[in-house]
Phi, psi and omega in degrees: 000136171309093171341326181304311205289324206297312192281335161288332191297330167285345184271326184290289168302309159269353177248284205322279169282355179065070158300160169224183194283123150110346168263157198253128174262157173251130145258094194233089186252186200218113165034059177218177180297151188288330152325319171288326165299284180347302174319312205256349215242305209301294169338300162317283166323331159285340159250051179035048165277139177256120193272150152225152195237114184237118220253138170210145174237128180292315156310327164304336198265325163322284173332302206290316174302325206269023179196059211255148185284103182304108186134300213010255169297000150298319150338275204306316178314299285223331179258337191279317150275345159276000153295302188302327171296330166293000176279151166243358187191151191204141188235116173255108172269113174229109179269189197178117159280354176215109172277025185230012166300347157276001191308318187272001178302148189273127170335304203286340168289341192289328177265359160277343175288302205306318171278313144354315176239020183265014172256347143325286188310323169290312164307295164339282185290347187260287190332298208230146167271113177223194223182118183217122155201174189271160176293154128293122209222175203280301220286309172302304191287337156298322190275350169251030183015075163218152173310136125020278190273355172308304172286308171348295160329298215293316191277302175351294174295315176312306181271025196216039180285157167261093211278353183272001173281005198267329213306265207322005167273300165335277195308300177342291213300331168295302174308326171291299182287017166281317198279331185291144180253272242237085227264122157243166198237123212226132149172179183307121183070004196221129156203093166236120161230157174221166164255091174283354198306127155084003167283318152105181168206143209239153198239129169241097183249053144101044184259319183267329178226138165231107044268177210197156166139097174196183179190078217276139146210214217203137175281170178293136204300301174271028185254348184266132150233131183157208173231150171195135173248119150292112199265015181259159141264169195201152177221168208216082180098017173083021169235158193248135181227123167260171147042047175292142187236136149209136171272133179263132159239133207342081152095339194238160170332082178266338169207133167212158222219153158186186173305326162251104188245343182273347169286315186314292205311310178326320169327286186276053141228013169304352184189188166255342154301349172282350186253031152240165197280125127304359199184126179234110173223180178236152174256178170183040189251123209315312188279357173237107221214324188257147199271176163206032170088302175301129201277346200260023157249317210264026202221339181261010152347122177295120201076019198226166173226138201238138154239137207251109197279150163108244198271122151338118182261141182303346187270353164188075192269131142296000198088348179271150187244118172205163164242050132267171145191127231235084188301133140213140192271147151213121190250165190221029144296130209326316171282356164266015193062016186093199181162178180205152157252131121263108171271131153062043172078342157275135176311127152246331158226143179211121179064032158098359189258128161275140213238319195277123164022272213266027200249332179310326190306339187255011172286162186290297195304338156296325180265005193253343178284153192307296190307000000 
């Protein structure tokens, strides 16, 4: 066995979910090596943890939407959720040799899979100590125009960071914007203000995601106004979006714009929460510095921020409810032309460098250092 896995499997188990003895774990992975299951379930155990495992594929999972049975998932949620309730945690792997397999799929189905699995999906995430990241494929190492074995690398050192170098910048920077009413966004394509007052914030160092290095809250639900053109791509439901613009008026969507501007709207119209923010975070994990369509890399961009149209997380909720929830990037390092943050009219980061004292520490040259 590839040492690497043994060693992502401990960081998964022990920093990521905190197993303690006695507890059950979901192992639900997607197309990845069996060595890797292998990897995660001994791990468990070793920490007197009990694994159960549910092995899934994507073309199959292709097949069940892209041809669905009325009820289906209504089914499958109904079992799927009293399986999740028997968890106290749960580790998500998910690999992919096409991340467009879902592409040709009909928009209505896709939102007929997504409500269907959102009282699974609510459990889970409200419930269970859980832990979500992707496999590395060929298909990745494409999209991050690297070699294989290049990337291979690149992901190892990313999901096996020692993220306990994150707290103290972290608990910081989550205690300020707990404390901040009025975040505005300054930079090429961005004039964005909000409200966070009373929302609270949450410091994320690889207990939910892995890789990891953010630090999330949420606007006050009719308070954001302006525009932000996103300067990362992204893909969303198995479609690729460039050069997304979305307008704001108290709070909602009012135009939104892309290279695909009739799928995207098709998106933020799957419900009525999708076209309000669910999620405001800042990124900072040192080692990820180019975007490459995966959002659960790309969102933890060194200098960068994501505002995220649809559902709310309970840990620092607005109220909005949807089953999008949809990270779209925007970094504002020089060579992406920059940008400014302010909470409450002080500069706190400018051109992706945190400015404020006691905020340095979450800079790349401070979290890549020795000491």
């Amino acid at each position: 066995m590839d040492p690497r896995y043994s060693k992502l499997a401990s960081v998964l188990t022990q920093h990521s979910i905190d197993l303690k003895k006695g507890e059950r774990v979901l192992i639900d992975v997607y197309d990845i090596p069996e060595t890797m299951v292998i990897a995660l379930i001994r791990s468990v155990r070793a920490q007197g943890g009990i694994p159960y495992v549910n092995l899934n594929n994507g073309r199959i999972q292709r097949e069940l939407i892209a041809h669905l049975d009325e009820g289906q998932f209504d089914s499958q949620s109904a079992w799927q959720l009293q399986q999740m309730k028997g968890m106290d945690a749960y580790i998500a792997i998910r690999g992919s040799d096409n991340i467009y397999e879902m592409s040709d799929v009909e928009a209505k189905n896709m939102v007929v899979l997504s409500r269907s699995m959102k009282a699974t999906l609510d459990h889970r995430v409200n419930k269970t100590k859980w832990v979500i990241l992707r496999w590395p494929t060929a298909s990745m190492a494409q999209q991050a125009l690297m070699s294989s074995e290049s990337f291979e690398d690149f992901f190892f050192q990313v999901c096996t960071f020692d993220y306990k170098k994150m707290k103290k910048g972290m608990l910081r920077l989550e205690k300020l914007m707990s404390k901040t009413d009025k975040v505005e966004i300054k930079g090429p394509g961005v004039d964005l203000s909000f409200s966070i007052k009373g929302i609270g914030a949450v410091a994320c160092g690889g207990s939910k995601n892995i890789p990891d290095g953010e630090v999330f809250s949420c606007p006050v639900k009719n308070s954001v106004e302006g525009t932000i053109s996103y300067n990362a791509p992204t893909v969303y439901r198995g479609i690729s979006f460039d050069n997304i613009t979305l307008t704001f008026k108290k709070g909602k969507i009012v135009d939104a714009k892309a290279n695909n501007t009739k799928a995207l709207n098709e998106i933020l119209d799957s419900d009525r929460g999708a076209r309000f923010i669910g999620e405001f975070a800042i990124g900072f994990n040192p080692l990820i510095k180019e975007p490459m369509r995966d959002i659960l890399f790309d969102e933890k961009i060194s200098g960068s921020f994501h505002f995220t149209p649809g559902q709310a997380y309970e840990e620092a909720d607005n109220g909005n409810r949807s089953q999008v929830h949809w990270d779209m990037v925007h970094i504002q390092r020089p060579e992406y032309g920059g940008g400014s943050i302010y909470f409450d009219g002080k500069l706190i980061r400018k051109d992706g460098i945190f400015v404020k004292k006691d905020l340095l520490c979450l800079n790349p040259d401070e979290l890549l250092s020795e000491g």
